[in-house]
C-alpha positions as CSV (number, residue, x, y, z in Angstrom):
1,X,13.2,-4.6,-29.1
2,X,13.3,-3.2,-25.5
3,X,16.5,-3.0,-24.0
4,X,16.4,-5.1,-20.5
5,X,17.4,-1.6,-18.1
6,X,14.3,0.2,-19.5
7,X,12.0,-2.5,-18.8
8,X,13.2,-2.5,-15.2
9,X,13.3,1.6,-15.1
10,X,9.6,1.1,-16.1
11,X,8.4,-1.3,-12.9
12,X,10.5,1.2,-10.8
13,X,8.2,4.2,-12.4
14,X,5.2,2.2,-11.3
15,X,6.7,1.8,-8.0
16,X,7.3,5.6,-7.9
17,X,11.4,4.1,-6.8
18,X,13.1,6.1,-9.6
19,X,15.3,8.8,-8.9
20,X,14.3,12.3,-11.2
21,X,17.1,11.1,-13.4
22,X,16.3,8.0,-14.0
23,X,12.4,9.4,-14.8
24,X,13.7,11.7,-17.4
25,X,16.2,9.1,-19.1
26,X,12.8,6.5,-19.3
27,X,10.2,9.4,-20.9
28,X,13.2,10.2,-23.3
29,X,13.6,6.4,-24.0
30,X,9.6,5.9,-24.0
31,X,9.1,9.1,-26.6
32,X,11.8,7.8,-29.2
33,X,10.7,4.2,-28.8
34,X,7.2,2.9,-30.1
35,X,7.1,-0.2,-28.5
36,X,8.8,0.6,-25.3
37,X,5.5,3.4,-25.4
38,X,2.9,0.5,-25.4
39,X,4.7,-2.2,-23.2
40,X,4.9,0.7,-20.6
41,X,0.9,1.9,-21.4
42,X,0.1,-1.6,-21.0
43,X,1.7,-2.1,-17.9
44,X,-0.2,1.4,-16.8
45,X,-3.2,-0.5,-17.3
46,X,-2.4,-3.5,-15.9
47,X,-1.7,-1.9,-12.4
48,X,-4.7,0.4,-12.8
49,X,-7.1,-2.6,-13.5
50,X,-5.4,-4.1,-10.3
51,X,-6.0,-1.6,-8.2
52,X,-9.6,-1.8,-9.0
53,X,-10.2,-5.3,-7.7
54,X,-11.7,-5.5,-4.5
55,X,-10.6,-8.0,-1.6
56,X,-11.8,-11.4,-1.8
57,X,-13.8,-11.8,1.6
58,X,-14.0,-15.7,2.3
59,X,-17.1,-16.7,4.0
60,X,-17.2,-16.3,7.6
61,X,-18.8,-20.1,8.3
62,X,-15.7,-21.4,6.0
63,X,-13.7,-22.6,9.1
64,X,-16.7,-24.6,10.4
65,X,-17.7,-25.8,6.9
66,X,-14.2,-27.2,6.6
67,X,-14.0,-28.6,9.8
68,X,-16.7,-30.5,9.8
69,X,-15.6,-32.3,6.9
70,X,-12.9,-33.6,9.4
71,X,-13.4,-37.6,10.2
72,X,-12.0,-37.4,13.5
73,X,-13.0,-41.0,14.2
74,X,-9.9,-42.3,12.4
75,X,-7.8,-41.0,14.9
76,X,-9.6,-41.3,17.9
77,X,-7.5,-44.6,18.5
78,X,-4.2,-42.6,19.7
79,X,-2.9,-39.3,20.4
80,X,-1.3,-37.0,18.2
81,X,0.9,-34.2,18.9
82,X,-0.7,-30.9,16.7
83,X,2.4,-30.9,14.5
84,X,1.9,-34.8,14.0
85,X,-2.0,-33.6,13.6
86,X,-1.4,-31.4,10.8
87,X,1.7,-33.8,9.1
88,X,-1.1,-36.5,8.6
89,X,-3.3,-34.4,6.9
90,X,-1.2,-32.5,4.9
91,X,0.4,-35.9,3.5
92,X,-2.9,-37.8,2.7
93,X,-3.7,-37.1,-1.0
94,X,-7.7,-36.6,-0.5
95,X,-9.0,-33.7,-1.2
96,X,-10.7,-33.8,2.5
97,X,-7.5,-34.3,4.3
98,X,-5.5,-31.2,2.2
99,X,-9.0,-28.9,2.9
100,X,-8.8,-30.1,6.9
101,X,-4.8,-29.1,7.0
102,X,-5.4,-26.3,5.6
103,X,-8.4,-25.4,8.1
104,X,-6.4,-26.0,11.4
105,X,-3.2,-24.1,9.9
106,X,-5.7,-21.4,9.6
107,X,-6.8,-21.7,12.4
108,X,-3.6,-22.1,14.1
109,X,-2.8,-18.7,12.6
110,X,-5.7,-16.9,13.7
111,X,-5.1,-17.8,17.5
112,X,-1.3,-16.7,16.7
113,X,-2.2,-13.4,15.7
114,X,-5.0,-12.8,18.3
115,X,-2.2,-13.1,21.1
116,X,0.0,-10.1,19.3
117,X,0.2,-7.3,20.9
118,X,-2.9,-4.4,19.3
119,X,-0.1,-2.3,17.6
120,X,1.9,-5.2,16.1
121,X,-1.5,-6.6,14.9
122,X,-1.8,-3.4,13.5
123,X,1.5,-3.4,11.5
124,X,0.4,-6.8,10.2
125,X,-2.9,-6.4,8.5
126,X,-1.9,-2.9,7.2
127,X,-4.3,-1.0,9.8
128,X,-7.7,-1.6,7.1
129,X,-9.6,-1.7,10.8
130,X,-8.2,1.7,11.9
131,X,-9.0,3.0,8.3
132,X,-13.1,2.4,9.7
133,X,-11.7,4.7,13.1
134,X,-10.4,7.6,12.0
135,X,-11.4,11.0,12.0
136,X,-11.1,13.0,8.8
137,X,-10.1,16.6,9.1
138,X,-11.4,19.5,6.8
139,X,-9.6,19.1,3.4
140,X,-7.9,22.2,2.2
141,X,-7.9,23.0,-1.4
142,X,-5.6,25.0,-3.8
143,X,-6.7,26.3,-7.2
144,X,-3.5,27.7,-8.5
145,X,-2.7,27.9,-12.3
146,X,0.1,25.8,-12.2
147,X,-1.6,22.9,-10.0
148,X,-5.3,21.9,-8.4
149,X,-6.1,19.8,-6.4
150,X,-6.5,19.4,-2.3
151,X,-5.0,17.2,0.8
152,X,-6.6,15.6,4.2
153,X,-5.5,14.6,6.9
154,X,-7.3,11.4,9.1
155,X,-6.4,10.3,12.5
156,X,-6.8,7.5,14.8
157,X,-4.8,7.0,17.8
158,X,-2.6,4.5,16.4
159,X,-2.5,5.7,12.7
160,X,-2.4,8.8,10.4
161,X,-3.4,9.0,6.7
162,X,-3.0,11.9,4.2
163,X,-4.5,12.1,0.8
164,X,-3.2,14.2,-2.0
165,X,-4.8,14.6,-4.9
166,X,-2.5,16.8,-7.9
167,X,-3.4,18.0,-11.5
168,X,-1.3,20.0,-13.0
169,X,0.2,20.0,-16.5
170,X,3.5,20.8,-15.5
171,X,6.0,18.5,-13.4
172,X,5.1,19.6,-9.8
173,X,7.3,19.1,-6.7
174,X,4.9,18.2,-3.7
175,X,7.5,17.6,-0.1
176,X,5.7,16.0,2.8
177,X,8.1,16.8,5.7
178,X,7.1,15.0,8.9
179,X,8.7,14.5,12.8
180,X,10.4,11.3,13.0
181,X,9.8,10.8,16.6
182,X,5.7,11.2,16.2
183,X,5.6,9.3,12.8
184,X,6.6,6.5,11.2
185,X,5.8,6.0,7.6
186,X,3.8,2.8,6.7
187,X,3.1,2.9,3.5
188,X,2.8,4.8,-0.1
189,X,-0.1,3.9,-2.3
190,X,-1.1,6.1,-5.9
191,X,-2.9,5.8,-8.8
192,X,-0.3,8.6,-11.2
193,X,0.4,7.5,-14.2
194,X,3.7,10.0,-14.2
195,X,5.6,10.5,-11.1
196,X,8.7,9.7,-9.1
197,X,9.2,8.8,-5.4
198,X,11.8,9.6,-3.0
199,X,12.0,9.2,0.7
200,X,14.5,10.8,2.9
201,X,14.7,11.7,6.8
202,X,11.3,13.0,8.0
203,X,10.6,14.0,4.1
204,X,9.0,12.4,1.2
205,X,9.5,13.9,-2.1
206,X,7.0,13.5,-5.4
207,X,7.7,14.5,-8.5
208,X,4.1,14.5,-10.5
209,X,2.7,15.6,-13.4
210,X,-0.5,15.1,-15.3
211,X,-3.3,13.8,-12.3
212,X,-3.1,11.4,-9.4
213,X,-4.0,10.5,-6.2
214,X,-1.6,9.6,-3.3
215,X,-2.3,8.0,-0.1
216,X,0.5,8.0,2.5
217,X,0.0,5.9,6.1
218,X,2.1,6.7,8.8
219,X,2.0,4.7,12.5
220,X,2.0,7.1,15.4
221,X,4.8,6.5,17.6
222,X,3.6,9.4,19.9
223,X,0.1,11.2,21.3
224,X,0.9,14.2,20.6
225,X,-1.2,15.8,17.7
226,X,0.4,15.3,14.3
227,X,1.3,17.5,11.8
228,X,2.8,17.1,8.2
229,X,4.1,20.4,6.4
230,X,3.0,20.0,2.5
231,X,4.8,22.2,-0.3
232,X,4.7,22.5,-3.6
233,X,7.0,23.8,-6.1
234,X,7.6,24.3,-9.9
235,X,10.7,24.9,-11.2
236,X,12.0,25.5,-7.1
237,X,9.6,28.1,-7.1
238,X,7.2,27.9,-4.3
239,X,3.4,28.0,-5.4
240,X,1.6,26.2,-2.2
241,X,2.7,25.7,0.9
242,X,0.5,24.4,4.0
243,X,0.6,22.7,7.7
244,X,-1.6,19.6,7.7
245,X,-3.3,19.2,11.1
């Protein structure tokens, strides 16, 4: 029997939300508790198999395929408003008139977000065309006993990236301290099977052990260059510490 807080401590490890507290009350839990130990390995693996499925990419002649299907001749003896348009589709039962709604809602949609402004459009579709844009810096490496691994930056002018790859055996501290007026963070993706996540004012905070890669996105809110200060520490010992630029 799992008790109902643990499960949820568990899905807040995954999503790297628990505080270093609540991280060392779950791996106590987990170690003294069998089946708490598989439900959280199989939940491992369950986000680890997501993570490896790729993007479904519909076809790009699905649209037209659709809309063809479309007998516009049954309407062609009044008007309708687009809303009314949509309704009648949307309400017939057919399989024709459900794919047809469906086409001109996506449609709809697609001239919608064509008229946003480039950096909301951006924001919306999580940057994947800037990803194609930017430019990757050199990666710089550290080969310490305690902790391997290295960290790049990548730039575009609306977007920065930095990926961070630890091993280490030990729980390691890695800080990412950033400017809040030339960054905003996006988002916070990782494959670690062991760490915590905290985000403060201009400073996120990881507490990792074992191996993992971590990909942070922030959204440039100014052109000047940017620069991230990385750090890591064992124990509040210092054993790397590096400006990202």
């Amino acid at each position: 029997m799992i008790e109902e807080k643990y499960i949820q401590l568990m899905h807040q490890e995954i999503d790297g939300m628990n505080s270093a507290g609540e991280s060392e009350e779950l791996r106590s839990y987990i170690s003294a508790n069998t089946d708490a130990q598989q439900y959280y390995d199989e939940l491992l693996e369950v986000c680890r198999r997501l993570n490896k499925v790729p993007p479904a990419t519909p076809s790009p002649d699905l649209a037209h395929h659709i809309i063809a299907l479309i007998p516009f001749e049954r309407y062609a003896h009044r008007r309708f408003s687009l809303i009314e348009f949509i309704a009648q589709f949307f309400i017939g039962r057919s399989g024709v008139s459900f794919a047809a709604g469906l086409a001109i809602g996506a449609l709809a949609i697609f001239f919608w977000i064509r008229s946003i402004q480039e950096a909301d459009r951006l924001h919306l579709t999580g940057a994947i065309s800037e990803h194609k844009a930017m430019i990757q810096s050199e990666p710089v490496f550290f080969r310490l006993k305690e902790v391997q691994g290295e960290a790049m930056l990548a730039c575009s002018p609306a977007m920065v990236r930095m990926e961070l790859h630890l091993q280490s055996e030990n729980r390691i501290d890695a800080t990412v301290v950033y400017e809040q007026a030339e960054l905003q963070l996006n988002s916070f993706h990782n494959d670690a099977s062991m760490h915590s996540l905290r985000l403060d004012d201009s400073q996120i905070s990881i507490s990792h052990s074992r191996e993992g890669r971590y990909t942070i996105l922030f959204r440039r809110l100014s052109g000047l260059p940017p620069s991230l200060q990385l750090s890591l520490r064992l124990n509040d010992r210092v054993l790397f510490e590096k400006s990202l630029e």
